[in-house]
C-alpha positions in Angstrom: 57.4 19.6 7.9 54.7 20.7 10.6 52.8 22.9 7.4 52.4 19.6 5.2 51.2 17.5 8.4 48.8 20.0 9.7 47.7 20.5 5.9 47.4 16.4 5.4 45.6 15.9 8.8 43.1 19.1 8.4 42.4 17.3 4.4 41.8 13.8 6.0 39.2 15.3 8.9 37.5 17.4 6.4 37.2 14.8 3.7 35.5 12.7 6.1 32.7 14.7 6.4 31.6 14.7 3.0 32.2 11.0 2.1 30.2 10.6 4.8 27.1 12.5 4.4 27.1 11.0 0.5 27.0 7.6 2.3 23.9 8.9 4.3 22.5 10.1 1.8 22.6 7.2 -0.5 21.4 4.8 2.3 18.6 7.0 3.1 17.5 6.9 -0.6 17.7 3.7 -0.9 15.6 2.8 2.4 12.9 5.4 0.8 13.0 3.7 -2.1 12.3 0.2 -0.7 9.3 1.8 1.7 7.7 3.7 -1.5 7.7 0.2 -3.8 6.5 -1.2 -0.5 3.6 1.0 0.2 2.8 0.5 -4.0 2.8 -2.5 -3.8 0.1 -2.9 -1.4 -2.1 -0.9 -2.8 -2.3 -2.7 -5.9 -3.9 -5.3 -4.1 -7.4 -6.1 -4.3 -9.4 -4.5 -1.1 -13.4 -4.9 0.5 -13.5 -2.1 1.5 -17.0 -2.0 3.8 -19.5 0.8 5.2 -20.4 -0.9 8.2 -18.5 -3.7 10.0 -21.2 -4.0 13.1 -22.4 -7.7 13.2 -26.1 -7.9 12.3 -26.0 -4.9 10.5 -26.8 -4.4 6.1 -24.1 -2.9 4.1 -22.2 -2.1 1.1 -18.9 -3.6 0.5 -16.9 -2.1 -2.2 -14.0 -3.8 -3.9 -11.1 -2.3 -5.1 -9.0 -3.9 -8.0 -6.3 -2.9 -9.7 -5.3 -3.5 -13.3 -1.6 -5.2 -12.6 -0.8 -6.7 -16.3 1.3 -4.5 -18.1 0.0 -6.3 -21.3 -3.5 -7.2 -20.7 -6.8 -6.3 -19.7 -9.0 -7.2 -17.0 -11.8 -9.0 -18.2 -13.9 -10.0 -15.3 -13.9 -10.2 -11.9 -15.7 -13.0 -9.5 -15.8 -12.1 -5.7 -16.7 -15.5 -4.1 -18.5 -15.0 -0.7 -19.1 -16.5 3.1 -21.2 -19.2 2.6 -20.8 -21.3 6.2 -21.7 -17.7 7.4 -23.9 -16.1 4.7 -24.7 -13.0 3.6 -29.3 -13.9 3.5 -29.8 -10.7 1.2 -27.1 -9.6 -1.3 -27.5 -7.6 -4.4 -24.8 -6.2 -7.2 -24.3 -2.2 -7.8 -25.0 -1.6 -11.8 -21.6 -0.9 -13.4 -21.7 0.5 -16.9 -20.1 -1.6 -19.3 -19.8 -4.8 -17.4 -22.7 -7.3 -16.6 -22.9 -8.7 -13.2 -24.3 -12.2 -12.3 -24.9 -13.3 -8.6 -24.6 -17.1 -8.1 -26.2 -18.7 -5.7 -25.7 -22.1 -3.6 -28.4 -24.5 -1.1 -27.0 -24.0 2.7 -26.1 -27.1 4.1 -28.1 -25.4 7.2 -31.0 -23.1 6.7 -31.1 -19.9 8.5 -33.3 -17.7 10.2 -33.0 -14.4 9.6 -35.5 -11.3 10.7 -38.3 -14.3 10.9 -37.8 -16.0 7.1 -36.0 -18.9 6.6 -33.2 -18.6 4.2 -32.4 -22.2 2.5 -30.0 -20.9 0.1 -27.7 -17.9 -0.5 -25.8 -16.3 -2.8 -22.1 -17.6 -3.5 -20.3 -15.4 -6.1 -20.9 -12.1 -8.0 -19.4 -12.0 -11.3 -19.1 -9.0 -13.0 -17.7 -9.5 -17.3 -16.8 -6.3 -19.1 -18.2 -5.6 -22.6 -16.4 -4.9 -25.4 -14.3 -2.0 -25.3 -14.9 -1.7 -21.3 -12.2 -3.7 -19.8 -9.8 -2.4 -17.2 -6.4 -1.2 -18.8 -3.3 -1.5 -17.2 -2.5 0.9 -15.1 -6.1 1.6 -14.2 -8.8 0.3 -11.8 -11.9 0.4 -11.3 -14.8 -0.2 -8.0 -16.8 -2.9 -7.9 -19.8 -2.6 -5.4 -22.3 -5.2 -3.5 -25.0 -4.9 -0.6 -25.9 -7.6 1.9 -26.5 -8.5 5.2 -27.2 -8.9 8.1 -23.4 -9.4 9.2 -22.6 -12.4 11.0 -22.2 -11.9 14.8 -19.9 -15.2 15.3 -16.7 -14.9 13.6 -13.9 -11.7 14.0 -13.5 -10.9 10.0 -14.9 -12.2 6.5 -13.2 -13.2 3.0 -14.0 -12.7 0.2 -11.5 -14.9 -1.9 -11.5 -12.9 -5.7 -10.6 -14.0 -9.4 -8.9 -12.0 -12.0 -9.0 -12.4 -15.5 -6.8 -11.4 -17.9 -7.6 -10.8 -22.0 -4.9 -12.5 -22.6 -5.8 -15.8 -20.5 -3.8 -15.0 -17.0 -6.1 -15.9 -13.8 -4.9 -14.2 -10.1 -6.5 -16.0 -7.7 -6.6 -13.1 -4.7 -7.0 -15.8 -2.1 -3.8 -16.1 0.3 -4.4 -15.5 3.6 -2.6 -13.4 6.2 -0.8 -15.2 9.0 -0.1 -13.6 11.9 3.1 -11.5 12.2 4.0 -12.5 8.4 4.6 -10.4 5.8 1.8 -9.7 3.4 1.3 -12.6 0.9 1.6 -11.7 -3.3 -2.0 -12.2 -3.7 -3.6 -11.7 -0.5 -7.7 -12.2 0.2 -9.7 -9.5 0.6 -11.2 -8.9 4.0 -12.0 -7.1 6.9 -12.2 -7.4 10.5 -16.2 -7.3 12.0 -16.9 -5.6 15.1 -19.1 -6.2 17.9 -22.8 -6.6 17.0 -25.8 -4.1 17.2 -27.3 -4.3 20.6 -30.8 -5.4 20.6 -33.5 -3.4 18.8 -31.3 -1.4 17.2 -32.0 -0.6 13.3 -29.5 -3.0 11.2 -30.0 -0.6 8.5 -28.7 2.2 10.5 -24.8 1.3 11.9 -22.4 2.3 9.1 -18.9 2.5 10.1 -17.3 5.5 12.1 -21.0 7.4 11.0 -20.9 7.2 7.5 -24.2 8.1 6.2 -25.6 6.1 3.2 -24.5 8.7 0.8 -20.8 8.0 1.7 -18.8 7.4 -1.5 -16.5 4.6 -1.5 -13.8 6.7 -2.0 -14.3 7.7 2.0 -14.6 4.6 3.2 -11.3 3.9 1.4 -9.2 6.4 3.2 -9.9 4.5 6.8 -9.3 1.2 5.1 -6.0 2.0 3.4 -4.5 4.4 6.7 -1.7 1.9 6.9 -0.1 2.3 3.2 -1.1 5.9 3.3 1.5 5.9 6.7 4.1 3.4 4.8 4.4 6.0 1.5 4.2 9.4 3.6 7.2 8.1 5.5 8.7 6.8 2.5 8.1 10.4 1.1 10.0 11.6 4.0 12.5 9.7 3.6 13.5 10.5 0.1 13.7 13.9 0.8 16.1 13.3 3.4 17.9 11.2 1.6 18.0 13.7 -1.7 19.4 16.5 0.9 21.9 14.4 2.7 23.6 14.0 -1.4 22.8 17.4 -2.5 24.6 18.3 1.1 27.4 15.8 0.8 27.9 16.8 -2.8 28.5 20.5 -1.6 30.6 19.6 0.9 33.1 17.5 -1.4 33.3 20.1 -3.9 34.0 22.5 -1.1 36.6 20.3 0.6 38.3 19.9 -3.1 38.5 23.8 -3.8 40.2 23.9 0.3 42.5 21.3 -0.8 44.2 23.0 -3.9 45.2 26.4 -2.1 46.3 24.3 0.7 48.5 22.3 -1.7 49.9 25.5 -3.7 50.8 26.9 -0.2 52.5 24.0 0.9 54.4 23.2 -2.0 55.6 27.1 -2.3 56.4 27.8 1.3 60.1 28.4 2.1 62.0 25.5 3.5 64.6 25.3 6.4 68.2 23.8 5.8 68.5 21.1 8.6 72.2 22.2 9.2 72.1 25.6 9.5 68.7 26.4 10.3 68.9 29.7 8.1 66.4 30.4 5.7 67.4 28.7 1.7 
């Protein structure tokens, strides 16, 4: 009787183990799984992506869009801009393939900027793909504009964006961020500005964390997208523990199984004791 307890108890502890580490590890897959959608999904947004952020300074802004329709093509792509704090100078980066046109609107308020008087500004930047150059799914592609002087006033700029579709779809990239939300579905592009050249300074001259004018956009976009490269690295991570904790768990099963069916066989063929007698049967 004390064989087949001990035996019953030491199966119970031991099976433990394994069940548990194969519920481990399926959490922990799951979790990564969830973070690496996550981090994806935000970078399938549409990003500005700038050189410079200094207020008062000139820069290039590149914009980063994705091809999400798993159908259709992206057309075109309008990037509507600041106009109660405009941009004075802006002009569009050639783009083989696509034709750009810059729109441009009267300011209810003219402006002074580096002594000329700016009475009207430009709005949107449209750029329409040719035939045969639209933007598959799956792909995306950089579209680029330079302007300036920053405004010195307000902490961050949007630049609400339209997608179109061949086949008629319009995303409107124009939701913005609240405060301690999560990230809207279609969120505006923008980015924060920091604090403005100090006097005399060459407006030309202040790209972001020293980025020359030769910086690609591909740089810039490293320090703009730090956050999602964080969210899939950890996601990464987290897969891989989660793979190991099955494989582990999955070892340890199999290994408890094989303990189990010698245990069994020497339970079942160990010699019993007669209750009355207490000799050997």
């Amino acid at each position: 009787m004390s064989v087949r307890l001990s035996t019953s108890s030491a199966r119970s502890a031991f099976g433990r183990g394994p069940a548990l580490g194969l519920r481990v590890g399926v959490v922990a897959l799951a979790l990564a799984t969830f973070s690496l959608v996550g981090a994806a999904a935000a970078e399938a947004h549409v990003r500005a992506i700038p050189e410079s952020t200094a207020g008062g300074s000139f820069t290039k802004i590149t914009f980063r869009v994705p091809s999400e329709s798993d159908t259709a093509k992206t057309t075109s792509v309008a990037i509507n801009l600041p106009t109660d704090t405009p941009l004075a100078f802006v002009s569009a980066q050639h783009l083989d393939g696509w034709k750009v046109k810059i729109d441009k609107t009267k300011l209810a308020k003219p402006v002074e900027v580096e002594g000329t008087t700016i009475t009207e500004a430009a709005s949107k930047v449209t750029w329409t793909a040719d035939k045969g150059s639209e933007l598959s799914p799956g792909e995306f592609q950089e579209f680029a504009l330079s302007g300036g002087p920053l405004p010195t006033g307000p902490k961050s700029l949007e630049f609400p964006a339209v997608q179109t579709y061949s086949d008629g779809t319009v995303a409107n990239w124009n939701e913005p961020q609240p405060e301690g939300a999560d990230e809207p579905e279609h969120p505006v592009p923008s980015f924060e500005l920091t604090a403005a050249l100090p006097a005399g300074a060459d407006a030309d001259a202040a790209p972001a964390d020293d980025h020359s004018d030769a910086a690609t956009a591909g740089d810039t976009a490293v320090e703009a997208s730090d956050s999602d490269g964080t969210a899939r690295a950890l996601g990464i991570a987290g897969l891989v523990a989660g793979l190991l904790g099955l494989a582990l768990g999955a070892v340890a099963w199999t290994r408890s199984g094989a303990a189990r069916t010698p245990a069994a066989a020497s339970a079942g063929t160990s010699p019993s004791t007669d209750s009355t007698t207490g000799t050997r049967a």
